[in-house]
N, C-alpha and C positions, 0 to 999 in steps of 0.2 A: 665298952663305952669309953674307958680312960682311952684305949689303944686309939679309936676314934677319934679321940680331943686330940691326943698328941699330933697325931698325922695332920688333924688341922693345922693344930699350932706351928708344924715344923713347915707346911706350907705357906702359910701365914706371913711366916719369917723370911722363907725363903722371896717369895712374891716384893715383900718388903726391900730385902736386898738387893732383888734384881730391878727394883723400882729406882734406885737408889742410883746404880751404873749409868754412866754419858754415853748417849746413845752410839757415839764415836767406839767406845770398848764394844759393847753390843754389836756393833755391825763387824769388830776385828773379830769379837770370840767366834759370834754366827761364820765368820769364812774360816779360821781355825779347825773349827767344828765338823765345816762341809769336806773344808779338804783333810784334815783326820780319818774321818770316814770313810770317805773315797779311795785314798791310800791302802786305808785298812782291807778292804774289801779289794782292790787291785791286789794287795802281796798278797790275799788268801788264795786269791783267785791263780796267781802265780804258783805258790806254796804247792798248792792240792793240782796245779796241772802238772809241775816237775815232780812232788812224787809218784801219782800216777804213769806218767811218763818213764820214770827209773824205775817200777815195780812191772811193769809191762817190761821195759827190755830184759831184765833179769829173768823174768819168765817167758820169755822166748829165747832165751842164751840157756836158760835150765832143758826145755825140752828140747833145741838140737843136739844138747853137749848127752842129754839123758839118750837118745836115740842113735847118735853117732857110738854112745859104748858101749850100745846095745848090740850095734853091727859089729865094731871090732872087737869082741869077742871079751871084756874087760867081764862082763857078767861072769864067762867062766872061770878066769884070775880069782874073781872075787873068792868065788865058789872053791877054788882047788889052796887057797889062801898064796897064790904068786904075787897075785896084783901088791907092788910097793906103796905103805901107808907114807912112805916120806912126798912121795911124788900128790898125793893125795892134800897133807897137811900145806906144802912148800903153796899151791894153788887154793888153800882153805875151802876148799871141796871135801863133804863127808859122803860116802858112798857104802850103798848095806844092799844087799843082796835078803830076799826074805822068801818063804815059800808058804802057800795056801796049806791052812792048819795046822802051822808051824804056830812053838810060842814066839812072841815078840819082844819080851818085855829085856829081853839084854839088851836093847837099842834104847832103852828109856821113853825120850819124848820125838826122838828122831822119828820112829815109828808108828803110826796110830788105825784108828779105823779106815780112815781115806786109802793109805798102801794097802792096808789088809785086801780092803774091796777088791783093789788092781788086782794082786796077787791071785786072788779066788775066780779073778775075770769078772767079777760083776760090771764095771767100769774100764776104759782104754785108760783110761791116764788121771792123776789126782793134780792137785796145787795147793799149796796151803802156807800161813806162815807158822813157824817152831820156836821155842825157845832153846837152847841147849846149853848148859854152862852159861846160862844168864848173856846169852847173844844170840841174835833172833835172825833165821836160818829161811831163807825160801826156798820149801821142798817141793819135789817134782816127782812123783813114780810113775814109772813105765813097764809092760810088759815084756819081760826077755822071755821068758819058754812059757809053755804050759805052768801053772800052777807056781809061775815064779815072776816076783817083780823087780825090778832094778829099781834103788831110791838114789837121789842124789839129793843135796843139801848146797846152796851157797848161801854164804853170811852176806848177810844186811850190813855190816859193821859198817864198809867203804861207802854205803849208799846213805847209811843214817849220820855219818859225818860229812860229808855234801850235804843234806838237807840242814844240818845245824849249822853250818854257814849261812845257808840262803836265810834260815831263821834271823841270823844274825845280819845277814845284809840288807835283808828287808826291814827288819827294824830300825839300824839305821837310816837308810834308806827313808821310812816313814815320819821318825822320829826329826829328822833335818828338812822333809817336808813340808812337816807340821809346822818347827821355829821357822823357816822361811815365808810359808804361809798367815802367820802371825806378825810377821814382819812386815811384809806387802800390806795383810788386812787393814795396818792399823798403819799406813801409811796410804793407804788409800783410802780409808773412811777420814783420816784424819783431813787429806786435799780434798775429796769428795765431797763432807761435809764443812766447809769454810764456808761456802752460800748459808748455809743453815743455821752456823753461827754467827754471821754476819747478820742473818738478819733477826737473831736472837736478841741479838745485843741491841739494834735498832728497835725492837720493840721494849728492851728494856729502858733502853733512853725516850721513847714516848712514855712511857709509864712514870718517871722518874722527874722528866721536863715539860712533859706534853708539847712537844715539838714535833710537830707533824712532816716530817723530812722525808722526802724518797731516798730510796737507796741506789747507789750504782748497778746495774745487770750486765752478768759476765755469762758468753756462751748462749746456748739455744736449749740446752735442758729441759728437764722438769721440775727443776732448781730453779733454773731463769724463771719458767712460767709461772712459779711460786712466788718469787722476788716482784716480777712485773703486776702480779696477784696483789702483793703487799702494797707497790706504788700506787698500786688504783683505791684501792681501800683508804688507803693517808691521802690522795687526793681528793675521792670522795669525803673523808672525813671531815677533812680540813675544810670544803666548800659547804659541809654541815654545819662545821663549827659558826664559819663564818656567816652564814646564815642565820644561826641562834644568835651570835651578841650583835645582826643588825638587826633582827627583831626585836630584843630586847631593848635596845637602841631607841628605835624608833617606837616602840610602846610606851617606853618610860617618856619619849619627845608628846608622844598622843597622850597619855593620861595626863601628862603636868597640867596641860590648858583649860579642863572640867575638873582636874582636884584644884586648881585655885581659885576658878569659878567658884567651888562649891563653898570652899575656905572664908572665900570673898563675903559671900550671902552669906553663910552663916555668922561671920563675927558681925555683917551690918545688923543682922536680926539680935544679937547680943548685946551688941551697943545702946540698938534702939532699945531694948528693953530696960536697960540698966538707966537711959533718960528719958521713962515715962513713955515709951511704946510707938507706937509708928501708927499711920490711918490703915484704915484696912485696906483701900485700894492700892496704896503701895507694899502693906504687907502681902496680900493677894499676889501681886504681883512677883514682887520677892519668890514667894514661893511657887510661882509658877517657874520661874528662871529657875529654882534650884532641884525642882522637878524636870524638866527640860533638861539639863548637866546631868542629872541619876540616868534619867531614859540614856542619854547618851554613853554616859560609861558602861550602863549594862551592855548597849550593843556593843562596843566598843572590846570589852572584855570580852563578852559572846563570841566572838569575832577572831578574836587573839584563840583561846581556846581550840576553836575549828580551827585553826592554820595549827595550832603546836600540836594536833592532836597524834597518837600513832600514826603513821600512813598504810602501813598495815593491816587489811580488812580480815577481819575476824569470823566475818558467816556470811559469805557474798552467796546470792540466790537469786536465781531469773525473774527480772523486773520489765514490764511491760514498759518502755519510757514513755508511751503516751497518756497511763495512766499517771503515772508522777508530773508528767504538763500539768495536767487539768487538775490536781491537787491545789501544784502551785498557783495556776491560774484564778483558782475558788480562794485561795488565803490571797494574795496579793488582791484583787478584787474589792476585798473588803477592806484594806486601805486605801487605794485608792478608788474614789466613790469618781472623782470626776474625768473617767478617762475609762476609752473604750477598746475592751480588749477580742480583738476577732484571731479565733483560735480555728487550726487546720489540720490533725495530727492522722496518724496510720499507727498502728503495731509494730513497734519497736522490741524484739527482746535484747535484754544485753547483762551480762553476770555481773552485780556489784550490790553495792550495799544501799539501799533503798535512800536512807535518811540523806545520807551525802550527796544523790541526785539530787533528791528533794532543793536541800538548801541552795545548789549549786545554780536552779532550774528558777527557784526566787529568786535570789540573788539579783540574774537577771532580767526578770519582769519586775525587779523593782525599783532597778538601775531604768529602766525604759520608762515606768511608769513615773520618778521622779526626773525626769527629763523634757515628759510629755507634756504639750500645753491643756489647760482645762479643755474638756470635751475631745481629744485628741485622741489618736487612734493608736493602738500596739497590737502592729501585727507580728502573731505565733503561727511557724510552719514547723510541723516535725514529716520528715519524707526522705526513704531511706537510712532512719537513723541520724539525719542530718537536722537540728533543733536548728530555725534563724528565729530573732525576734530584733523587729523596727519597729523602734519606735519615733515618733512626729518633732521630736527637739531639733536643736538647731547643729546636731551634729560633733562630729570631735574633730577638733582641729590637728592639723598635721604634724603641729609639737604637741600634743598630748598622745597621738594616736599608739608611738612606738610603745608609751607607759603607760597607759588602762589598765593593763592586769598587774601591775607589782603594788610591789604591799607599800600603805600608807599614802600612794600617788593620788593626790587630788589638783584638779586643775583650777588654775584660779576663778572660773564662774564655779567649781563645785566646792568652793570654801566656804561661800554664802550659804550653803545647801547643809541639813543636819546628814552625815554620817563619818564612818572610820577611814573610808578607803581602802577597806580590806575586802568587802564584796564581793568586786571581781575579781582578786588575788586567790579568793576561796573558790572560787569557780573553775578558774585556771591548777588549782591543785586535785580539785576533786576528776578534772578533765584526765589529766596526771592519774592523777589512779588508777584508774579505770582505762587505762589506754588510750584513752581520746585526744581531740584538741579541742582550743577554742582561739578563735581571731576575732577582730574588731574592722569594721570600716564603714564608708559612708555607705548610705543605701540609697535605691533609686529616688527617693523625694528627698534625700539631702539630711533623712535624720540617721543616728548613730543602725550599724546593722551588725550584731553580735550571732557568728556561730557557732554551736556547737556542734560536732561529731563524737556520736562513743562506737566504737565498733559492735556489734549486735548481730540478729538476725532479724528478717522479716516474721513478724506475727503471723499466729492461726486466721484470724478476719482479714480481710483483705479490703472491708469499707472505708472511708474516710469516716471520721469524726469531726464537723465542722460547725464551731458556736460562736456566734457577735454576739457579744452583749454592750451595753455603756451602762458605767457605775457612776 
């Protein structure tokens, strides 16, 4: 368990440290790393083919030098003791003559089971490496006569002092690699990542100033397309921001004129009280007006609310849009009693959030229905996902027409009229949502004709659904 703890702990720490490193070091060590690696594995690769290589020629320089002494006759030299030991030493060639059932052991390590074999004929010819005198000897036996082998020995010495060169070359070789690779790394993550800290720094300067500033873009990259990333973001932002302090703006311009109303009426009703009270038909009154100013600020707030709200839909699910008409249609109805609504709708489906049609879907049936003259008619058509609703008013005129849906726009006859001017602003956002549009223009008899589209499909029924009523 301790052992456990620790190994977390040292990870721990570790992870900590490396959290700590500028990703700049990071990206130099990671190529340090790679070409380390690479290197190391290239001189192995090198290392273990040149020995190979030099133990292979020595073993074919062993068995033709073994076979040529085998012809000219050196076996018997050995044998009658003629053969010159100088001639032997001066070439660092060891040479031993042995015979099947002979002992061995005055050769030492020169000698072993592999010659034996030869000797006896079990095998044509041995190889092996020897130690002798603490220097390591590649032996070779071959068969001279019957029941006799020729050994020969050449030293490794010259071969394993070439290899401890290369040992040495390769390591430096590796080792200046490596600093050079560490050099480059960290000159190349250092210019590679400038964009990164450029625009590091630009976000810390919005954090700091909240100055919403694009930044310059250098190159085609995936730095660029990061940087250009960042400039959309800060332009997006920045037309968010600007949005918030003109609604805020304009809310605080909308609420002032029902909070001073309201301010107004209630010190008159405190006045009046404090000199012996007011008749009832103007207090009546009174409080109608400060009832009238409440209702209003409710919608008014209501209103603000749906526009600030997330725009992010939380649980969007397949909505019939003709059932959400006739919702709407059934609640606006019952405000207005003197105006007749003929509705014409199909099966709509479309993915969003029920409530926000909803309101979106009143909104304008109530834009229509306060526009409408008593007994006046508001025609709803939904068909293909396409919502129109005209209504019998006198229309929007061609300077109001571009501004119907922005927030707080009321036209001078709709000033007379109680609401926010936020309505169609909400409709226009919910449209937004959802993917849709909405536009505004005159319609065939000349009163306002507002459409909707939300993208959808066609409904399971294929009936029309078609109701007149007058309220």
């Amino acid at each position: 368990m301790e052992a456990a703890a620790h190994t977390r702990s040292w990870r721990r720490w570790v992870g900590d440290r490396a959290q700590r490193v500028s990703l700049a070091t990071r990206v130099s060590l990671l190529t340090t790393a790679a070409v380390g690696v690479t290197l190391a594995f290239v001189s192995a690769i090198i290392y273990v083919s040149v020995e190979s290589e030099f133990t292979s020629s020595v073993d074919e320089n062993l068995k033709l030098r073994a076979a040529a002494a085998v012809r000219a006759g050196i076996a018997d030299q050995l044998n009658s003791g003629s053969f010159p030991k100088a001639a032997l030493a001066a070439a660092d060639v060891q040479m031993a003559l042995i015979y099947a059932g002979a002992p061995s052991r005055d050769f030492g390590d020169f000698i072993g089971p592999d010659e034996e074999a030869v000797a006896e004929g079990r095998v044509s010819h041995s190889l092996r490496t020897a130690t002798i005198g603490g220097v390591h000897y590649r032996v070779v036996a071959v068969g001279a006569a019957p029941g006799t082998a020729l050994v020969v020995g050449q030293s490794m010495a010259n071969m394993e002092t070439a290899l401890s060169r290369l040992q040495v070359v390769l390591w430096a070789v590796s080792g200046f690699g490596v600093l050079v690779a560490g050099l480059l790394g960290s000159v190349v993550a250092t210019g590679g990542l400038r964009p990164v800290r450029r625009l590091t720094t630009a976000v810390e300067q919005v954090a700091r100033t909240e100055d919403l500033r694009p930044i310059a873009v250098y190159g085609h990259d995936d730095l660029a397309r990061l940087t250009v990333a960042y400039n959309q973001m800060m332009v997006a932002l920045k037309g968010s921001q600007e949005r918030q302090r003109q609604l805020v703006a304009d809310a605080g311009h909308e609420l002032r004129t029902p909070l001073t109303s309201l301010r107004t009426n209630i010190e008159l009703l405190g006045q009046a009280e404090q000199r012996g009270g007011m008749s009832r038909r103007a207090r009546q009154e009174l409080i109608d007006d400060v009832r009238a100013q409440l209702d209003e600020l409710t919608t008014l707030v209501g209103d603000l609310v749906e526009l600030a709200r997330d725009p992010g839909d939380p649980d969007p699910e397949p909505i019939d849009l003709a059932e959400v008409v006739e919702t709407a249609v059934d609640r606006v109805q019952r405000r207005a009693p003197g105006v007749a609504f003929e509705v014409s709708t199909e099966p709509w489906i479309v993915i969003g959030e029920s409530r926000t049609l909803e309101r979106a879907v009143t909104n304008l049936l109530d834009n229509a229905a306060k526009w409408s003259p008593p007994l006046g008619e508001v025609q709803v058509r939904l068909e293909d996902g396409v919502l129109t609703v005209q209504d019998a008013g006198p229309g929007i005129s061609d300077e109001d027409l571009p501004h119907v849906f922005d927030r707080f726009y009321r036209s001078r006859e709709a000033r007379r009229l109680p609401g926010s001017g936020l309505g169609l602003a909400i409709v226009a956002q919910a449209a937004h949502r959802h993917g849709g549009t909405v536009t505004a223009s005159r319609g065939p008899g000349g009163g306002a004709l507002m459409t909707l589209h939300i993208p959808g499909r066609r409904g399971d029924g294929d009936q029309d659904r078609s109701t007149s009523a007058e309220r």
